[in-house]
N, C-alpha and C positions, 0 to 999 in steps of 0.2 A: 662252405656255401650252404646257406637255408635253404630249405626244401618247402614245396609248394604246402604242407601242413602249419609247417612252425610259422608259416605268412600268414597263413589263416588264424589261426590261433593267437598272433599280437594284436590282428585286425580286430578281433573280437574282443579282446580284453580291454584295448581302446575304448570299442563301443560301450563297453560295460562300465570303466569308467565315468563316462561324458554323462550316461545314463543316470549316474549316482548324482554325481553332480546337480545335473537336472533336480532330481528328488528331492535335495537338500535345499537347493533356492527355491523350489515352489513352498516346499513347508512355511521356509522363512519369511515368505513374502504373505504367506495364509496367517500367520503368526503375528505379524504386525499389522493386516488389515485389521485380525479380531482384538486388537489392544488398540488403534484407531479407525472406527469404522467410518468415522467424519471428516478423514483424513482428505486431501483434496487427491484424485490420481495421478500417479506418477509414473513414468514408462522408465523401468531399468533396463539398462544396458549390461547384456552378461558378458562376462569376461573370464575366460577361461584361465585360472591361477595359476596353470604350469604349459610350457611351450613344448608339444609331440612332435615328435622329428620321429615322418615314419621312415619304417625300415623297410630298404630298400628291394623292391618286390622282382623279380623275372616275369609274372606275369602281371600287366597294366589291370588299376581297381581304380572303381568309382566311391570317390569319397564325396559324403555329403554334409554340409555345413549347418550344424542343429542351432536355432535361434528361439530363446524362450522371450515370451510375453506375456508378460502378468498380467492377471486379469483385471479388468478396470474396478475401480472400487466407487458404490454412489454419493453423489457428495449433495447435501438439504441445500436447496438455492438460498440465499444468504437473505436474512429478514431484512423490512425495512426499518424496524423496528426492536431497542434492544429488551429482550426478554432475561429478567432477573431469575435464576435460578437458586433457591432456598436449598441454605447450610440444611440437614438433616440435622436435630438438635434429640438429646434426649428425654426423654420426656418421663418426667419423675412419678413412679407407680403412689396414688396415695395413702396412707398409710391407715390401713383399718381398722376399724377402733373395736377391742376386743370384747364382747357379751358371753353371756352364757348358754346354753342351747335349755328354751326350756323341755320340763322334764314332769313325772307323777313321780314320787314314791314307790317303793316296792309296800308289799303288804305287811309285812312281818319285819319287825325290830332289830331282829336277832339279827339279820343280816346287814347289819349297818356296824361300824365299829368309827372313833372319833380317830379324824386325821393329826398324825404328827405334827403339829402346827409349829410353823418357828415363823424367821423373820421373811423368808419369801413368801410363803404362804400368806401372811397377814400383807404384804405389799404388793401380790397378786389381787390379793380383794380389794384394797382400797384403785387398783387400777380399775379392774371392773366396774366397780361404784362410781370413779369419776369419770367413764363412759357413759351410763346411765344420765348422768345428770346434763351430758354435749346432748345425747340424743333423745330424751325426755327431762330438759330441764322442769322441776315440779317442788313444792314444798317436801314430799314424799322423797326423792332423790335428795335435794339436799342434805335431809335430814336423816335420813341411814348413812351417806358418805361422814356425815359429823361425826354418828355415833360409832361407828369403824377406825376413825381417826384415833379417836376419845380410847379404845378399843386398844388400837395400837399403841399408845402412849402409857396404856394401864400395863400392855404384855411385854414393851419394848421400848421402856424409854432412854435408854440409853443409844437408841439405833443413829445413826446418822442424819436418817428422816425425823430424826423427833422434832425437829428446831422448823420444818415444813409442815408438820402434821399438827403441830400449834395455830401456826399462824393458818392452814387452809381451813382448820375447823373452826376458830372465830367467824371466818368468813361465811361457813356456810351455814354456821348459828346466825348470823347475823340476816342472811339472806330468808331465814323464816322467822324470822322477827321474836329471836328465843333470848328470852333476859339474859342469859349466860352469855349470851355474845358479848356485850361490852363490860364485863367484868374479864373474861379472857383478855379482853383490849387493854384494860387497864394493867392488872399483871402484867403481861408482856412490858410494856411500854416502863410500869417501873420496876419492872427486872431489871432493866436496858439500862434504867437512870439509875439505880442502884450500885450496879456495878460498873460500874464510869464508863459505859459501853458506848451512851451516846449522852450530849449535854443537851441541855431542855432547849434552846435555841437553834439544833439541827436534828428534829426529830422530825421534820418533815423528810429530809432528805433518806434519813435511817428508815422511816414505814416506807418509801418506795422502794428501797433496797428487800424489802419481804412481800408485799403489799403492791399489788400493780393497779389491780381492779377497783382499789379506790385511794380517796388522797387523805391525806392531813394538813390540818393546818393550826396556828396556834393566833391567838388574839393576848397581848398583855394588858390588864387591866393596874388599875390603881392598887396599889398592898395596903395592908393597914399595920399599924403600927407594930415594930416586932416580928414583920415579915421581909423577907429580900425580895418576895414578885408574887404575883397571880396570874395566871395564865389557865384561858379557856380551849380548852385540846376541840378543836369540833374533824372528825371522820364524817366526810362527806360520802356519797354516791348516790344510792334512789334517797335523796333525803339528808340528814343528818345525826349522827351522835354523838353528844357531848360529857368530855371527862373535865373533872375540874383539876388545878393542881395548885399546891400550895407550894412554895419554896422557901424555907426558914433556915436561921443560922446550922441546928441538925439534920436537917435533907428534904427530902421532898417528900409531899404527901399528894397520892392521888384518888378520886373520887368518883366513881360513873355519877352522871347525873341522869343522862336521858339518852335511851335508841328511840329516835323515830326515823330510821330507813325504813321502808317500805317498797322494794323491786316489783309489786305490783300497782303500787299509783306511788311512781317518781312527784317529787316535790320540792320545795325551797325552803329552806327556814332560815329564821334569822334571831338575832339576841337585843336585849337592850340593858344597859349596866349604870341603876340606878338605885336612890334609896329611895320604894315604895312604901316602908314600913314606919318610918319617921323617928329611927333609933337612932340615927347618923352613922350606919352602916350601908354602903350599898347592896342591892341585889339584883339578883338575877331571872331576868325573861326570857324566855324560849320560847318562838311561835314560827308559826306555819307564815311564808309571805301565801305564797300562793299553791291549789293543788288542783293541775287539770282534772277537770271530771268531777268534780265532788263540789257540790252547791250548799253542801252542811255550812255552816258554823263552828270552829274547834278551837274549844277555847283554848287560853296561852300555861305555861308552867312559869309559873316565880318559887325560886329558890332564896332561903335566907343564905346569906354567906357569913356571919358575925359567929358561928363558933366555928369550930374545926370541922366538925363535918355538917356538909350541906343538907339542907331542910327542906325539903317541898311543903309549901305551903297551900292552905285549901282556900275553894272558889265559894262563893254561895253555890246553892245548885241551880238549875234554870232548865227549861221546858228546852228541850234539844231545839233547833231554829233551823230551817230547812228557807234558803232565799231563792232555789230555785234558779239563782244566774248564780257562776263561779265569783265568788268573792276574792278580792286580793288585800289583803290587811297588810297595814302601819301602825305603828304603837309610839307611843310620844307621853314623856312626864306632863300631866297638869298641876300646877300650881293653884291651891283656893285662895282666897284674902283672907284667910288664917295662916298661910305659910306652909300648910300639909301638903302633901305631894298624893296623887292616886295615878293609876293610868289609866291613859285616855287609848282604847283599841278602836282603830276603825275601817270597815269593810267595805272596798270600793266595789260598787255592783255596775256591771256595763260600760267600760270605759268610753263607748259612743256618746253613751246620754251617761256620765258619773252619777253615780247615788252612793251616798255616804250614809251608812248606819252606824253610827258613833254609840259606842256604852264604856262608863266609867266603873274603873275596880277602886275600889276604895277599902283602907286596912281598918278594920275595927278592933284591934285585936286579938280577936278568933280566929275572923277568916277575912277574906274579901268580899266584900259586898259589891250587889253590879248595881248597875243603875237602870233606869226604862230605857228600850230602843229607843233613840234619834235619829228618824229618816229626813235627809236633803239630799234635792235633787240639784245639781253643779251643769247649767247648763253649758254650751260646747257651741261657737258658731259653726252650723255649718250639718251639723249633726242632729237638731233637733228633729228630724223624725226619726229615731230607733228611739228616740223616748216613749215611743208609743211599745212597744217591748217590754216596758216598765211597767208602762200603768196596767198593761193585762197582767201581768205577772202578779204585781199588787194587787188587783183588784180579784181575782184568785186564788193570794196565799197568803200577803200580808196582813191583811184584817182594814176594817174601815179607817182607822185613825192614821196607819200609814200611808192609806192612797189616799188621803185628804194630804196629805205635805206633799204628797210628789205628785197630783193634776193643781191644785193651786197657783204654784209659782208658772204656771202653762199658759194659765186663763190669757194673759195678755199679749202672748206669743203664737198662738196656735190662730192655723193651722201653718205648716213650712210649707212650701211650696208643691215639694212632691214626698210622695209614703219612701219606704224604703228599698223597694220594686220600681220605681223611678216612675207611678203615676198619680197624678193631679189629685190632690184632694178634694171631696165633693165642695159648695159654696157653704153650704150650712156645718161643716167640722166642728164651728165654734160652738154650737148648739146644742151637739152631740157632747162634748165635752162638759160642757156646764149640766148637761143634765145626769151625765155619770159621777160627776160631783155631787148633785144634789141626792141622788142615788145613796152614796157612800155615807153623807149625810145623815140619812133618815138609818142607815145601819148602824152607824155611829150613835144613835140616840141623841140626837140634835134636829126633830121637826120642825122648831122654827127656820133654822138654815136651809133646811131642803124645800121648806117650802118657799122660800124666800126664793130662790133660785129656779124652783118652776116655774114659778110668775115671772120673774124676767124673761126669760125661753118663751111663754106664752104672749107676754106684752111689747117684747121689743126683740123678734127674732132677729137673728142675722140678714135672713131675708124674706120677702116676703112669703116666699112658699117653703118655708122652712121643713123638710120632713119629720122634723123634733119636738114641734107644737102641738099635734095630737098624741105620741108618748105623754108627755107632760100632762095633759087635759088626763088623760086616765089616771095617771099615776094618782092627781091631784083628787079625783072624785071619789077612788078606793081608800087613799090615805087620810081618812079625816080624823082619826084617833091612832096612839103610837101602836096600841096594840093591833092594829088592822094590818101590821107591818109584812107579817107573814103572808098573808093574803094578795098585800099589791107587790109583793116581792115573785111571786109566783105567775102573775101577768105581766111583770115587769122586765123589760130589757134590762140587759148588762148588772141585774143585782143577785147576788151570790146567797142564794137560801140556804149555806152553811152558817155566815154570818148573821141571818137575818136567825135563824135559831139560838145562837147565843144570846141574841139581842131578845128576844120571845122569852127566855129563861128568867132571864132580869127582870123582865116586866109582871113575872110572876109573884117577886118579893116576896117567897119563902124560902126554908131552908129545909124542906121535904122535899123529897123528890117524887112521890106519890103526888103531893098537891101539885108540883109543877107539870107531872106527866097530864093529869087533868084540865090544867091552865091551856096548856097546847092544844089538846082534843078542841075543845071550846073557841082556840082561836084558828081555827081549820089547818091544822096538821090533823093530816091521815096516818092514823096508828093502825097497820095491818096486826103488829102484835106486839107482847110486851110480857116481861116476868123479874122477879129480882134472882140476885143472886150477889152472895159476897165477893165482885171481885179480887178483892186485894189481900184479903181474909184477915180484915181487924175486927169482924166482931159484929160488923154493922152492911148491912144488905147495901146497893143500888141497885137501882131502877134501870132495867134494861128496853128500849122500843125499837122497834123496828117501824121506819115509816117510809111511805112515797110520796115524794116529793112535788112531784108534778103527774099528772095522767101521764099514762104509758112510760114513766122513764123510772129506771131501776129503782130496788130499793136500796133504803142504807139502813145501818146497824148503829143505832147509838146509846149512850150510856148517860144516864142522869144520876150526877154525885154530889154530894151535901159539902159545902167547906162551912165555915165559922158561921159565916149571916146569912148564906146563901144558897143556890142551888146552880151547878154546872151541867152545861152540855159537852157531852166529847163525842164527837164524831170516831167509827173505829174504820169502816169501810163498808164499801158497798156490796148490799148483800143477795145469793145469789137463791130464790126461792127453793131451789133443790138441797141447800144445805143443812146441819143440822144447826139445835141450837147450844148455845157455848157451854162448854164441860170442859172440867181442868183435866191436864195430862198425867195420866197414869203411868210410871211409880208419880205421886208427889213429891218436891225437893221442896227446899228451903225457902222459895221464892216460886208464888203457885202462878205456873203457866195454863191461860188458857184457851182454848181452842174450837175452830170451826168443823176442821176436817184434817185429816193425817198430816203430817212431816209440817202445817206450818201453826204458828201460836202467837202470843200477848204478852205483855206483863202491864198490867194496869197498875201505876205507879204515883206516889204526888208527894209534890217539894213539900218537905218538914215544915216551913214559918207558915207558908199558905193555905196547904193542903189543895195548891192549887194539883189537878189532876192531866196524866199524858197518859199514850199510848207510845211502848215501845214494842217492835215486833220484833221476835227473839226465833234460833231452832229452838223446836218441842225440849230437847234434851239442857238448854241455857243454863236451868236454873235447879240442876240436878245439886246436892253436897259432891264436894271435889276431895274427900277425904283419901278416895281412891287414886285420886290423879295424883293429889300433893305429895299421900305418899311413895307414890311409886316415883315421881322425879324428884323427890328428894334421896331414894335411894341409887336411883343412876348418879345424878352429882357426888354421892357419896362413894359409890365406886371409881368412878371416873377418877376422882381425888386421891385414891387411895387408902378406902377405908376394909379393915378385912372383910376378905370377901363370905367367909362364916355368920361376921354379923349382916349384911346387905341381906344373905340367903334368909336369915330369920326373919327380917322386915319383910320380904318380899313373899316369903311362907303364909305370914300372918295378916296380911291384904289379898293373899292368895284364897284365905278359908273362912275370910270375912260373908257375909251373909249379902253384903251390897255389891259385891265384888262383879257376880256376871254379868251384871245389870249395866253398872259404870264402868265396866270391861266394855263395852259395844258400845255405849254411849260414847263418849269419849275416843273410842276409836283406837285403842292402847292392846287389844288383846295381842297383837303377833309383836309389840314387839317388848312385851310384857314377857310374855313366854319365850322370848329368845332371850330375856336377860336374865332371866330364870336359868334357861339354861347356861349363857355364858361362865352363871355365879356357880352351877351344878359343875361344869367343867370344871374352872379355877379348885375346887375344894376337891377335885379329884372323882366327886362321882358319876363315871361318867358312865353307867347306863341311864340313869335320869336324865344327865344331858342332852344323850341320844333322843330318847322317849321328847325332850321338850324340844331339841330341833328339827324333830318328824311332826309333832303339834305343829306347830310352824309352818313346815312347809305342806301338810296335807291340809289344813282349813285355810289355810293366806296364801295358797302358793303363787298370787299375783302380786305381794306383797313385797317389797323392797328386802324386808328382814328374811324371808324366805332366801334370799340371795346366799345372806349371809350366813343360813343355817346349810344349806346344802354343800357350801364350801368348805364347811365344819366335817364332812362325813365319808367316809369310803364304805363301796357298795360290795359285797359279796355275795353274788347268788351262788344259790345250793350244784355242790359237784357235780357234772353231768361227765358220761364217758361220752368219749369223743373218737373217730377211726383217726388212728394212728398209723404211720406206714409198718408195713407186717401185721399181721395177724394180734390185735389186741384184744378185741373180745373172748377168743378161742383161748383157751390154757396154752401155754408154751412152755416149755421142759428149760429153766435154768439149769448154771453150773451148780451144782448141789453134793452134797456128800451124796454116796451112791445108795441113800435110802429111798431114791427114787420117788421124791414128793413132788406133787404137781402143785405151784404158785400161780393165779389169774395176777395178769396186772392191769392196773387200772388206771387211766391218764384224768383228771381234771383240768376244766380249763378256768382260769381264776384272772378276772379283769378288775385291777385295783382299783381307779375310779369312772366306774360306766355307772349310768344311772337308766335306769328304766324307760 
């Protein structure tokens, strides 16, 4: 029989258990709230997993019935509305494009020694360089990444990259517009055909496989006899260049003919494939269709095709033509009633109001001869007023005889309804018009016409109160002799006293220019000043004046030059009284520039048959001799090639100690990377403290210089040993193991950072 302890004692163990229990399902139930805390509440029912049979007690106990109740868990009242919860996605870190940290030089040489260069090192730079060019795309980037390519193929052409570092450096020859480019293109292309890599009929497909950034394409033309094809290679992108190729029973021959890409003004060109020459071979045209932004004139390239290798043929020369609207040109064979062929170019101005400047090239055979502009205006229903765009334009920059063809064909059309601002033109327009005619007229050197024309204006206005009637009345009362032209051009609406000066020159009828400078004084041009001086330097002075034009309005700068029978006026610009007066640019080169005031200049030039005379403005440095330049890029091509780099060094020695050398070193713009290829060639031959020496030139006078990149990668830095605390006692003598002659050794720690730069 149990005893009132050992009762106590089950009682409690009991307890102890149920206790545990407890413990265990609160966890459990804390456990899954915090794994669903959105869970909805739920009320468990405990159940106790084993059945207590107490033992049986002599003294009566109160036992009590334990009931757990989980605590309620909060549940988000249900939306009305379902809310999209977004996958978490990873988000890809971008990948940063690697530069160099810039840096100064240390001051002394000696601590510089040339890096071990193999094939990572040279593909670590060309990486860097082609960050450069993402993150300051510049003719400058370009053209260091070229010359690093060119670099790598001279150090490493057997690498894996060689067959990429061809084709990328075309490209980026090509992207500064370096003649090298499409002869690189051509190589490649008949590498390719050479070695039956690719057939001339899937070479578009093969340049995309190397070539992304821009296309190929091919055109077949007519063969001549003894040929199996002709085909016109044109690589497009800002622009185009064109290879020629021949295909004969033996193989194929290819040709550069022309780069005109241009990544700074994108363009169109197009071909035409005919016989201009009248051998009964065809040839070939190259021209510009259209180029946004650029109002020049540019003339076309005709190539002979009748031998093996193709012949650029020459233009007559002509006064550069500036139309002031973007021209779009078409070219088309004319046929004469002799049966000769020439071509007809012609430049569509304004597609609103068409004007057509038509000039014919014709083969004499020397060169091509052009013919006089031909202006017509191609009226447009609907469009007639942006004609009016035209005639000021004309009447502005064309000269009189062109704005006589383009207000002409108007007279019986004008005025449209409304201007190009969608308002009313005044009643008397017509008025206005005939008397800018007659205007042009009297500039033109045709006084009966202009006079003819005021009198209508005065006798049968438009309308009665025409506002055009009293212009006219003045013009008429000032102009009663041609040479009083200047005079009523100067009180005269809408007439252009540029023109009216040339037209004054004429009337001078000499071929002095002294006498004509006098003819002017007398027919009132105001001469502030005047001196000669030989611009062009043949031998023979002009006349230089400076005059104002009208009270109060600038002056201008002009030149009076002698041709065969006569005497010319050339306007230079306007001039500004603070300035000085013209002096040629010092050094002198080959072709004497000359000037107002620093950084800009002239070249006062004239067509060989005429002597007719222009003004081209050039930089000061234009018309330096390029002895320095040619030779130095003829000895990069020659390295680049493959040529010993001992002889390159001597070329480059002896342009080095040339006497015109520093001069066309800074012109030019060549000194850093002149000096780096100096030192490249110092390298190769092994010596390489001069290397050192010329890729520290480099980076201490350029060091914004692209080449500076390349010289600083070239180098490891070594500064002078410094002691450094070391753990234990370094400074202080410490007693090594030593034979027991009891010597005392300092040691000394240096600390040596292989490529740290200053």
């Amino acid at each position: 029989m149990a005893t009132g302890s050992s009762q106590r004692s089950a009682l409690l163990v009991l307890l102890l258990v149920i206790f545990i229990l407890a413990i265990l399902l609160f966890i459990g139930v804390l456990f899954n709230y915090l794994q669903h805390p959105s869970a909805s509440p739920t009320i468990t029912q405990v159940r106790l997993l084993a059945t207590l049979t107490p033992v049986p007690s002599l003294t009566p106990t109160n036992t009590s019935t334990i009931t757990l109740t989980p605590r309620p868990t909060w549940t988000l009242r249900p939306s009305a509305t379902v809310t999209q919860t977004s996958t978490p996605s990873r988000t890809p870190t971008p990948t940063l494009i690697r530069t160099i940290t810039p840096a100064k030089p240390a001051r002394y040489n000696d601590r510089y020694e040339l890096k071990p260069w193999d094939l990572t090192q040279q593909e670590r730079t060309i990486e860097l360089l082609k960050a450069n060019t993402i993150l300051t795309p510049s003719n400058a980037t370009f053209s260091v990444l070229a010359y690093a390519e060119g670099e790598a193929l001279l150090r490493f052409p057997d690498s894996l990259d060689a067959v990429n570092w061809r084709w990328d450096r075309a490209y980026n020859l090509i992207r500064i517009r370096d003649q090298q480019a499409i002869r690189l293109y051509t190589d490649l292309i008949k590498s390719a055909i050479s070695s039956r890599q690719v057939r001339s009929a899937d070479l578009p497909t093969w340049f995309n496989l190397y070539e992304t950034r821009l296309a190929l394409q091919i055109s077949s033309l007519t063969p001549q006899p003894g040929e199996l094809g002709r085909e016109l290679i044109e690589i497009t992108g800002a622009g185009s260049a064109y290879l020629w190729m021949v295909e004969t029973p033996t193989g194929a021959e290819i040709y550069p003919l022309l780069n005109d890409i241009d990544f700074t003004q994108p363009h169109e060109n197009a071909y035409l494939y005919a016989d201009l020459t009248n051998d009964g071979s065809p040839d070939l045209v190259i021209y510009r269709v259209t180029t946004p932004g650029v109002t020049q004139f540019i003339p076309p390239h005709i190539f002979e095709l009748s031998s093996t290798l193709p012949v650029e043929l020459p233009l007559q020369e002509e006064v550069p033509i500036d139309f002031g609207l973007e021209p779009r040109t078409k070219v088309e064979v004319s046929t004469s009633s002799t049966s000769t062929t020439s071509l007809r170019l012609t430049n569509i101005l304004m597609p609103s109001c068409p004007t057509h400047v038509t000039e014919e090239f014709s083969w004499n055979g020397e060169y091509f001869s052009t013919s006089q502009l031909q202006y017509e205006l191609v009226l447009q229903e609907g469009f007639l007023a942006y004609c009016q765009l035209v005639i000021d334009e004309a009447t502005a920059n064309w000269g009189p005889d062109a704005t006589i063809s383009i207000i002409t064909p108007l007279l019986d059309l004008w005025p449209p309804e409304q201007d190009i601002k969608g308002q009313p033109y005044p009643v008397d327009a017509p008025d206005q018009l005939r008397y800018r005619l007659a205007v042009e007229y009297a500039l033109a050197d045709n006084q009966s016409r202009a006079l003819s024309l005021l009198s209508e204006i005065i006798d049968t206005p438009t309308v009665p109160d025409s506002a055009w009637v009293t212009p006219a009345e003045e013009f008429l009362r000032t102009y009663q002799k041609p040479e009083h032209l200047y005079i009523t051009c100067q009180q005269a609406q809408n007439c252009n006293l540029r023109d009216a000066m040339h037209t004054m020159v004429k009337y001078s009828a000499t071929d002095d220019p002294s006498i004509a400078l006098g003819y002017l004084e007398r027919q009132g041009v105001k001469v502030v000043s005047s001196g000669r001086l030989d611009f062009d330097q043949d031998g023979q002075d002009e006349r230089w004046m400076i005059i104002q034009p009208r009270p109060e309005e600038k002056l201008e700068f002009w030149i009076l030059s002698n041709r065969e029978n006569d005497v010319q006026a050339v306007f230079v610009e306007v001039w500004d009284a603070g300035q000085s007066y013209p002096y040629f640019h010092e050094p002198a080169g080959t072709i004497p520039v000359v000037q107002f005031e620093l950084h800009q200049g002239f070249v006062f030039r004239r067509l060989k048959e005429t002597r007719q005379a222009y003004i081209e403005w050039v930089e000061v440095d234009y018309a330096r001799p390029t002895v320095i330049l040619d030779g130095y890029n003829q000895a990069v091509s020659a390295l680049m090639v493959g040529q010993e780099p001992v002889k390159v060094l001597s070329t480059l020695l002896e342009l080095f100690h040339s006497p015109r050398f520093t001069g066309d070193c800074i012109a030019y713009r060549i000194c850093d990377q002149f000096h780096y290829t100096l030192a490249l060639v110092y390298n190769l031959v092994g010596e390489d403290t001069n290397a050192i020496d010329e890729y520290l030139w480099v980076w201490r006078n350029y060091g914004q210089s692209q080449y500076a990149i390349l010289a600083r990668l070239k180098l490891n830095y070594f500064p002078l040993p410094t002691f450094t605390a070391t753990p234990g006692p370094s400074r202080t003598p410490t007693r090594t193991a030593t034979p027991p002659s009891g010597t005392v050794n300092p040691t000394k720690t240096s600390t040596i950072t292989p490529e740290s730069y200053p």
